[in-house]
C-alpha positions in Angstrom: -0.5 -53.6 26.2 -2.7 -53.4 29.1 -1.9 -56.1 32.1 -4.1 -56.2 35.4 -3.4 -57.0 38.4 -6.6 -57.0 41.4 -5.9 -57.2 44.8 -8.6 -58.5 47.7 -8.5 -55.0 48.9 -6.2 -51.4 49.0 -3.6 -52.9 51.7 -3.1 -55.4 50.1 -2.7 -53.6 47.0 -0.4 -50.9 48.7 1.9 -53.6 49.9 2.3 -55.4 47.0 3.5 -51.3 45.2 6.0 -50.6 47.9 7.7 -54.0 47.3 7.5 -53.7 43.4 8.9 -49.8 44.4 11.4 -51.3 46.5 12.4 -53.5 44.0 12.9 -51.1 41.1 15.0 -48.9 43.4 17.4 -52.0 44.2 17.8 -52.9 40.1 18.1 -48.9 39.3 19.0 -47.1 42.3 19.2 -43.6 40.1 15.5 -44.9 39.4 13.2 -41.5 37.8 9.4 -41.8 39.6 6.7 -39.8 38.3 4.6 -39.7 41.6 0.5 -39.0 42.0 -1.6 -37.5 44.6 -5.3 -37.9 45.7 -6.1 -40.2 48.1 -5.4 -43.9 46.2 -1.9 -43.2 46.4 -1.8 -42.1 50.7 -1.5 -46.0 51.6 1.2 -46.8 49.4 3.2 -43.8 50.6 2.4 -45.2 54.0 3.7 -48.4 53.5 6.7 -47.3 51.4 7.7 -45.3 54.9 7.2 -48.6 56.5 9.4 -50.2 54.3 12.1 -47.5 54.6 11.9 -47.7 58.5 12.9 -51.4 58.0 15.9 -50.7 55.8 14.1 -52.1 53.1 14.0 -49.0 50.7 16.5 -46.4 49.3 15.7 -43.1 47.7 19.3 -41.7 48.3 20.0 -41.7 44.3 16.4 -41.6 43.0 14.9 -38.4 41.3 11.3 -37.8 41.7 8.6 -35.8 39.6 4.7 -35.1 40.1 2.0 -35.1 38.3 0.5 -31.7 38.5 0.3 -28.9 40.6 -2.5 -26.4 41.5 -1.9 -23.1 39.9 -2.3 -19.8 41.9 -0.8 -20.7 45.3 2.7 -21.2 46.4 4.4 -24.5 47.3 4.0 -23.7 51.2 0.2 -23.6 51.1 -1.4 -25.9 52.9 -3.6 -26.9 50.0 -0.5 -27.6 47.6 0.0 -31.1 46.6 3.9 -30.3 47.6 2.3 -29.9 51.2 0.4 -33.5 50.6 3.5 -34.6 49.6 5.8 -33.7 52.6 3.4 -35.1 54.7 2.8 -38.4 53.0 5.9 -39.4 51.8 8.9 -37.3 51.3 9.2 -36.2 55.6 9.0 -40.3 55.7 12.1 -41.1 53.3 15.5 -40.2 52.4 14.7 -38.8 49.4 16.9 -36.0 48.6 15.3 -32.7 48.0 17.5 -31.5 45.8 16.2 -34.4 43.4 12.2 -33.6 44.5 10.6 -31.8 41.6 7.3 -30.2 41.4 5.8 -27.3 39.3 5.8 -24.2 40.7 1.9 -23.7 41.4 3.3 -20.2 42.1 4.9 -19.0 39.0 4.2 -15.6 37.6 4.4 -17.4 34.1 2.3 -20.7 34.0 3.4 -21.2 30.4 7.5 -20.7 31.1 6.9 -22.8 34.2 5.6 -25.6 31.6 8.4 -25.6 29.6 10.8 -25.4 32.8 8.9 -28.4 33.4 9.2 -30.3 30.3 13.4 -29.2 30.3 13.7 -30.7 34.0 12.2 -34.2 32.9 14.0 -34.7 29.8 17.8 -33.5 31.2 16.8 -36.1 34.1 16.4 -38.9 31.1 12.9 -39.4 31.1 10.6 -41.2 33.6 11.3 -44.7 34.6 8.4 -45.7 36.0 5.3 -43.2 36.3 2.6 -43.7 39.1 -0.9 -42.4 38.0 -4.2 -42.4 39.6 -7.4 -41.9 37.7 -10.4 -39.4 39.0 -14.0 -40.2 38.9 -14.3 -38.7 35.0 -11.8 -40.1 33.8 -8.8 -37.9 34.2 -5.0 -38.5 35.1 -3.0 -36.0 36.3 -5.1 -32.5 35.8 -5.8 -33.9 32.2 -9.7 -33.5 32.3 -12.4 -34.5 29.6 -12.0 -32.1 26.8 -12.8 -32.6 22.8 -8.9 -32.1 22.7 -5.6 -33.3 25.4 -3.1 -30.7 25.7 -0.1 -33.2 24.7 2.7 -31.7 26.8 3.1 -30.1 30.7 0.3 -27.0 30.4 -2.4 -24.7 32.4 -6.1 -26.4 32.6 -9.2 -25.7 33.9 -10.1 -27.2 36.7 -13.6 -29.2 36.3 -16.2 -28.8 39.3 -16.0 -32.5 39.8 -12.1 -32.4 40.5 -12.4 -29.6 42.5 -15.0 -31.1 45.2 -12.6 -34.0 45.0 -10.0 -31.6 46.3 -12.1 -29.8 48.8 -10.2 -31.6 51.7 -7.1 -30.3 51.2 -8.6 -26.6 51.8 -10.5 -27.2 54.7 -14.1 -28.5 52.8 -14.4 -25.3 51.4 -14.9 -25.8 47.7 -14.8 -21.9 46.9 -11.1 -22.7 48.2 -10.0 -25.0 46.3 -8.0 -23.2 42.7 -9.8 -22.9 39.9 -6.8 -23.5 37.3 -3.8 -26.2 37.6 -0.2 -26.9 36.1 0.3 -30.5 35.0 2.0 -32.9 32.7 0.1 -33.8 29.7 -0.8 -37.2 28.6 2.2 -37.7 26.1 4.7 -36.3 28.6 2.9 -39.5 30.7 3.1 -41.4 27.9 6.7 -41.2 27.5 7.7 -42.7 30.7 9.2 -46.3 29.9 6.4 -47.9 32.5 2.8 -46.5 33.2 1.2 -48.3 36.8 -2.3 -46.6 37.3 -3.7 -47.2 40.7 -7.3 -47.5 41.6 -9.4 -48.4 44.7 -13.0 -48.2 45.3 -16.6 -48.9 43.8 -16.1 -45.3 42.2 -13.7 -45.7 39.7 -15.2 -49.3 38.4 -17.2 -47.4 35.6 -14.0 -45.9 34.4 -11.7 -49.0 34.4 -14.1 -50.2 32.6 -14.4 -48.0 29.8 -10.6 -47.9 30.2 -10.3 -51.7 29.5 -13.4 -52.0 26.6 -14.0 -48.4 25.4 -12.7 -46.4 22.2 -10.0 -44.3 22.9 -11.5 -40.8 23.5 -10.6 -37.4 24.9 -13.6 -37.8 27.0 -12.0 -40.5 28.8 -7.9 -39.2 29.0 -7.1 -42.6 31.2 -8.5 -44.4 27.7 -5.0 -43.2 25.9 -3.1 -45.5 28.6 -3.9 -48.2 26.2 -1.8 -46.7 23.6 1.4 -47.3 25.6 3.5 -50.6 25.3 4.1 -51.2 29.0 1.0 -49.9 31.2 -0.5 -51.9 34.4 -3.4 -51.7 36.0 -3.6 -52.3 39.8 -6.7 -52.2 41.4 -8.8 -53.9 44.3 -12.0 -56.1 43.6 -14.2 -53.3 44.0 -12.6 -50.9 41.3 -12.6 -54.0 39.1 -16.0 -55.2 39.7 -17.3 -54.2 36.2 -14.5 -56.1 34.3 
């Protein structure tokens, strides 16, 4: 079942996640967070910090995993989404880095780095709750439009959209930016026991839309959300104008 929840705008919206983050830690503090990147998610981080300067948060027991990973380049490139991490969240927290785990964009084997993947999430008991954002086609995680979803962590192609999404993070230069990623696939996503996806902005209205009142279709991954029994969507008024 699909429930959503619109905010006046994305501080508000990133204040109200921190808490409900804040929350879960306190009721499970062993809590298992699949984490995003992109920019929706950089206020939240921000305000989870603020809430962890205050005393108000605790990662000390929690386990964390991402989303996806470009493939090609190694953790300490400034590109990486571990790099976007650091800086947005984990440098912020106490989260241990023991229990930080990301693919290995730098793997000489993308598919034994999958399956490394898949191993590291199921002897950590599954995701708890699993943040997602959605890009301007429709994707979650590195899962783009396709006629077919690769089920389970895997290699993709980059599309051109995502990749001038991601031109920032190498200096504007889209010839930069990876042409391939590693990411978990939409019924490793699926699995986690709660799905929150995360939108801001007049962009992504058209695909909340279709997310809320379309067919569920592999030209539309975020559409397979409404499959799962416990998935919310938070947005802000403009994300949500079209509902």
């Amino acid at each position: 079942m699909v429930r959503i929840t619109v905010f006046p705008d994305e501080r508000a919206l990133a204040r109200k996640e921190a808490a409900r983050i804040a929350d879960a830690l306190r009721a499970k503090p062993d809590l298992v967070l699949g984490l995003p990147t992109g920019r929706t998610p950089i206020r939240l981080y921000h305000e989870i910090g603020t809430e962890f300067s205050h005393s108000r948060i605790d990662f000390s027991r929690a386990t964390t995993f991402n989303l996806d990973e470009f493939f090609g380049i190694p953790a300490s490139h400034q590109g990486s989404y571990r790099t976007f991490m650091e800086q947005h969240l984990f440098s912020r927290v106490n989260m241990p880095r023991e229990r930080v785990n990301f693919l290995n964009g730098g793997a000489p084997d993308a598919e034994a780095e999958c399956r490394r993947y898949e191993d590291a999430i199921a002897a950590a008991g599954g995701i708890d709750l699993q943040l997602v954002g959605i890009g301007t086609n429709g994707h979650i995680g590195f899962n783009e439009p396709a006629r077919e979803l690769a089920g389970r962590t895997h290699r993709v192609t980059l599309k051109a959209s995502t990749r001038r999404s991601n031109a920032a993070l190498f200096g504007g230069e889209l010839a930069r930016v990876p042409t391939e990623a590693l990411s978990m696939g939409m019924a490793t996503i699926l699995h986690a026991r709660q799905v929150v996806l995360l939108a801001t902005g007049k962009s992504k209205a058209r695909c909340i839309e279709r997310l809320v009142n379309g067919p569920l279709t592999t030209k539309l991954p975020a559409s397979f959300l409404q499959l799962h029994r416990d998935v919310e969507l938070v947005l802000d008024t403009a994300a949500a104008e079209l509902l």
